[in-house]
N, CA, C and O of each residue as an XYZ file, in Angstrom:
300
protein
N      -0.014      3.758     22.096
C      -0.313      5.156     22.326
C      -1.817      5.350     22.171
O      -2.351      5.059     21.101
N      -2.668      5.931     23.411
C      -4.057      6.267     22.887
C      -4.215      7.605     22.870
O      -3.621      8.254     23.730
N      -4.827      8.108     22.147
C      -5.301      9.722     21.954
C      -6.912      9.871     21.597
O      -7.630      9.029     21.056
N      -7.206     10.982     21.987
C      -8.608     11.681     21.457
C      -8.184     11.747     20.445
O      -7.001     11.844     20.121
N      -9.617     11.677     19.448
C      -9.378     12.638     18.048
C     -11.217     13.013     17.732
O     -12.242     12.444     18.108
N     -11.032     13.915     17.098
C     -12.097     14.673     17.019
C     -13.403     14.399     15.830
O     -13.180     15.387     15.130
N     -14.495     13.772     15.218
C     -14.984     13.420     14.380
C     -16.075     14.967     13.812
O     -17.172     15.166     14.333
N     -15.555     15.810     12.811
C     -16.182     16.534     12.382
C     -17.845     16.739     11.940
O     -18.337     15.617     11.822
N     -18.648     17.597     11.718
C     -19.720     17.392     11.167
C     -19.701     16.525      9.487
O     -20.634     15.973      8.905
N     -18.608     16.653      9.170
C     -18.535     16.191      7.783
C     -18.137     14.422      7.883
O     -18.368     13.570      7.025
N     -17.666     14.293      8.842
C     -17.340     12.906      9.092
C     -15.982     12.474      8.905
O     -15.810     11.342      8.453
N     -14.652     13.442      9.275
C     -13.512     13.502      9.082
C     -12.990     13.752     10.630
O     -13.176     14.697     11.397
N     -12.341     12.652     10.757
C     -11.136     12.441     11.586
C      -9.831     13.198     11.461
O      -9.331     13.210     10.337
N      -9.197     13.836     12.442
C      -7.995     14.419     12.113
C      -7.368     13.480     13.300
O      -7.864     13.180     14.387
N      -5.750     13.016     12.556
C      -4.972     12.504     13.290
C      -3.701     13.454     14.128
O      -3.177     14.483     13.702
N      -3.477     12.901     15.146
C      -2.502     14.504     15.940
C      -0.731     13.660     15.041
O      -0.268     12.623     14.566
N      -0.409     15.186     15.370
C       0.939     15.111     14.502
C       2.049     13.832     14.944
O       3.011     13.357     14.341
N       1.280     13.444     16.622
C       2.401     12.812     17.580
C       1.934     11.166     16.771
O       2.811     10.478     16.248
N       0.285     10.678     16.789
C       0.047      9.689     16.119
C       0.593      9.218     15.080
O       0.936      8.037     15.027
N       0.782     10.168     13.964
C       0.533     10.160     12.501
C       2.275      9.970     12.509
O       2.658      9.170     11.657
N       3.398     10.612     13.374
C       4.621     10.571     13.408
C       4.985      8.997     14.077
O       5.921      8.346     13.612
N       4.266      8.554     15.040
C       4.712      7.210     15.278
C       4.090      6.132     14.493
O       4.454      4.965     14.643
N       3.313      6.417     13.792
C       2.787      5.331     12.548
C       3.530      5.557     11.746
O       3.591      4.652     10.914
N       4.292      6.526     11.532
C       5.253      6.488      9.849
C       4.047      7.452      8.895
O       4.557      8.029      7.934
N       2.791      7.629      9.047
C       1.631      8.106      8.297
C       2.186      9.441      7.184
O       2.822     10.439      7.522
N       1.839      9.172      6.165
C       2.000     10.584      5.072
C       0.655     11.106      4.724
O      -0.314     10.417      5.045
N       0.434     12.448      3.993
C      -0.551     12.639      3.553
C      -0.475     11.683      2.240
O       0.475     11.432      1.498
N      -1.890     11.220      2.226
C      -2.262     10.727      1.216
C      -2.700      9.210      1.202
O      -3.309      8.446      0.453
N      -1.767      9.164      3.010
C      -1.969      7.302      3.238
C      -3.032      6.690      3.314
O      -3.795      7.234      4.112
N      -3.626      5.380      2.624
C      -4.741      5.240      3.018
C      -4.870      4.290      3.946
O      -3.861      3.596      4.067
N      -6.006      3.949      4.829
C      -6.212      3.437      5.980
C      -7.385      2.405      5.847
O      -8.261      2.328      4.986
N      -7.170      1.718      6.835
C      -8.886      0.323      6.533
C      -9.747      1.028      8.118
O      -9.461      1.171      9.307
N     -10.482      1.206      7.539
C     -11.366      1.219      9.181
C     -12.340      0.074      9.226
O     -13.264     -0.422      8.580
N     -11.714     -0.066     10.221
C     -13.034     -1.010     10.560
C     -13.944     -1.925     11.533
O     -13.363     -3.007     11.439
N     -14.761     -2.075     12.195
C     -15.376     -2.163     12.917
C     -15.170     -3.576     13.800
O     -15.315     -4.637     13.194
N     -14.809     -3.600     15.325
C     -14.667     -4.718     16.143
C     -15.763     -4.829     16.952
O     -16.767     -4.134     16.796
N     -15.638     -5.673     17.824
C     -16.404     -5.680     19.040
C     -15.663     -4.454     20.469
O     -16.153     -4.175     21.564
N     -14.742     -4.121     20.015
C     -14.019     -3.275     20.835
C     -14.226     -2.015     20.276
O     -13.569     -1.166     20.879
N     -15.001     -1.488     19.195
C     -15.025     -0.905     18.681
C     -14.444     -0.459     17.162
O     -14.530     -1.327     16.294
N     -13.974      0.586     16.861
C     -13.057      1.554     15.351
C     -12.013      0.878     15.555
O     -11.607      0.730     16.707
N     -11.292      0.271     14.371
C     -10.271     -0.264     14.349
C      -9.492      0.404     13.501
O     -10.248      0.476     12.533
N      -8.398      1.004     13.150
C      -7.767      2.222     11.944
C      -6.387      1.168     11.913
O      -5.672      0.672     12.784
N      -6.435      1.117     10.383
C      -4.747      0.285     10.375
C      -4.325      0.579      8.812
O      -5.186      0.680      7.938
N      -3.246      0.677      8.606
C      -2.754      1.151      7.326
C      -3.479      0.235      7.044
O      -4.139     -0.684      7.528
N      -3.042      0.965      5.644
C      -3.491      0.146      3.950
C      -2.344     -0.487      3.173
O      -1.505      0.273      2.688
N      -2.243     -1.587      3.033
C      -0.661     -1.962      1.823
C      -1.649     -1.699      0.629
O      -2.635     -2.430      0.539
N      -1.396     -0.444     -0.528
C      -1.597     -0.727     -1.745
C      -0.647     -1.034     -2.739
O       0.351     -0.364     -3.001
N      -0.996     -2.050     -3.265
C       0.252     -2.348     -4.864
C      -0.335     -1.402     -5.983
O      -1.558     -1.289     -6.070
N       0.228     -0.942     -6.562
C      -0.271     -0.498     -8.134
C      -0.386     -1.925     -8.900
O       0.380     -2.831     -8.573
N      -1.196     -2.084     -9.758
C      -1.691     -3.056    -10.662
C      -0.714     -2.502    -11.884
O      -0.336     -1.334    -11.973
N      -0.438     -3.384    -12.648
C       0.182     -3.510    -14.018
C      -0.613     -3.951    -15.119
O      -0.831     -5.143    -14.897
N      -1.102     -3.653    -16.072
C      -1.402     -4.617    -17.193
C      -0.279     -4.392    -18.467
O       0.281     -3.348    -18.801
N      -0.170     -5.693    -19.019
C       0.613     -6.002    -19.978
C       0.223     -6.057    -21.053
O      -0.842     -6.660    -21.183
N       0.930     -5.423    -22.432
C       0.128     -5.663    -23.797
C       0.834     -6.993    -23.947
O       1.473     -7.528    -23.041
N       0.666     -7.490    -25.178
C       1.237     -8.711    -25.713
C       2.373     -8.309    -26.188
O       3.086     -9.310    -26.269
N       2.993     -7.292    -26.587
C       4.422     -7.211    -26.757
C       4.887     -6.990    -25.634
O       5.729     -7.876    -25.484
N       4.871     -6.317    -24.672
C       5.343     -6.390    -23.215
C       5.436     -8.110    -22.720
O       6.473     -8.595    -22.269
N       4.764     -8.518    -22.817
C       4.953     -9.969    -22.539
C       5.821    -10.524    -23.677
O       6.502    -11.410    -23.160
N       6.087    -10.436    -24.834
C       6.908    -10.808    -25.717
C       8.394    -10.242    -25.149
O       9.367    -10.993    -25.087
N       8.454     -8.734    -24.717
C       9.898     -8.497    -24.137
C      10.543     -9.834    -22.969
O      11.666    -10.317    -22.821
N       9.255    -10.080    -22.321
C       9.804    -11.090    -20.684
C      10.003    -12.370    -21.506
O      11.017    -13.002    -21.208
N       9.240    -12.874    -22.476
C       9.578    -14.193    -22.815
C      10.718    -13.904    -23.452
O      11.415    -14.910    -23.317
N      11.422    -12.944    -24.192
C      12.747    -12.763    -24.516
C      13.916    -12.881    -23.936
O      14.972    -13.365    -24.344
N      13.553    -12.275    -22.707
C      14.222    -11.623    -21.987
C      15.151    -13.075    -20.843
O      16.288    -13.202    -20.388
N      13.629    -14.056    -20.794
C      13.710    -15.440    -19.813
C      14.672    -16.393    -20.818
O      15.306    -17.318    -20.309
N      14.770    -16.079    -22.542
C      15.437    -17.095    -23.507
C      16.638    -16.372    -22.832
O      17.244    -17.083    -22.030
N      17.273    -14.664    -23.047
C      18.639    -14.234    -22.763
C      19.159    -15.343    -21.617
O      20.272    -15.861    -21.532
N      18.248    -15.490    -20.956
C      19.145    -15.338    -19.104
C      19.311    -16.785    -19.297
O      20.412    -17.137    -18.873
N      18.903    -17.354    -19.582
C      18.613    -18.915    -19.735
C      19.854    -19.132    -20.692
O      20.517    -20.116    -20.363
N      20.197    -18.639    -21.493
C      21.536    -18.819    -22.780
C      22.469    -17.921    -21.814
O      23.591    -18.100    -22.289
N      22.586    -17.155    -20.845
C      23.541    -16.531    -20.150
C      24.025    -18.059    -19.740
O      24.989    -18.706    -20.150
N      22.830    -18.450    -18.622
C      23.208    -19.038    -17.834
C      23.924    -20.386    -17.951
O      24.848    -20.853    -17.284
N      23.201    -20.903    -19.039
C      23.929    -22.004    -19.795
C      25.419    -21.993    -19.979
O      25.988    -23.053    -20.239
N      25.942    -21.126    -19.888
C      27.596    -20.532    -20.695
C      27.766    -20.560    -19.161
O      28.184    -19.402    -19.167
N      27.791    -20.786    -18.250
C      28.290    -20.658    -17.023
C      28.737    -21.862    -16.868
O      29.298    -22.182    -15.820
């Protein structure tokens, strides 16, 4: 699908409702732009959330790997 879209004085792109509906797009999605020899390239973003672990959080999983491991044994 190609479409116009409009680049504001502020430097904001608006996507049309028909685009943003065949990408799956939500507010809030973020996007990579970025530059080809063909020009603007726009493609989602995969973000993960990051985790950090205290040392008792990691004490629950090493617990948790003895349970399953003594489950599994009994099988």
């Amino acid at each position: 699908m190609k479409t116009v879209v409009t680049l504001s004085s502020r430097g904001v792109i608006t996507l049309p409702a028909k685009l943003r509906k065949a990408l799956h797009l939500r507010p809030q999605d973020k996007l990579i732009a970025e530059t080809t020899p063909d020009g603007l390239l726009l493609r989602p973003a995969a973000t993960l959330p990051i985790e950090f672990y205290t040392a008792e959080r990691i004490a629950e999983f090493e617990q948790a790997e003895v349970e399953l491991g003594e489950v599994l044994r009994q099988r």
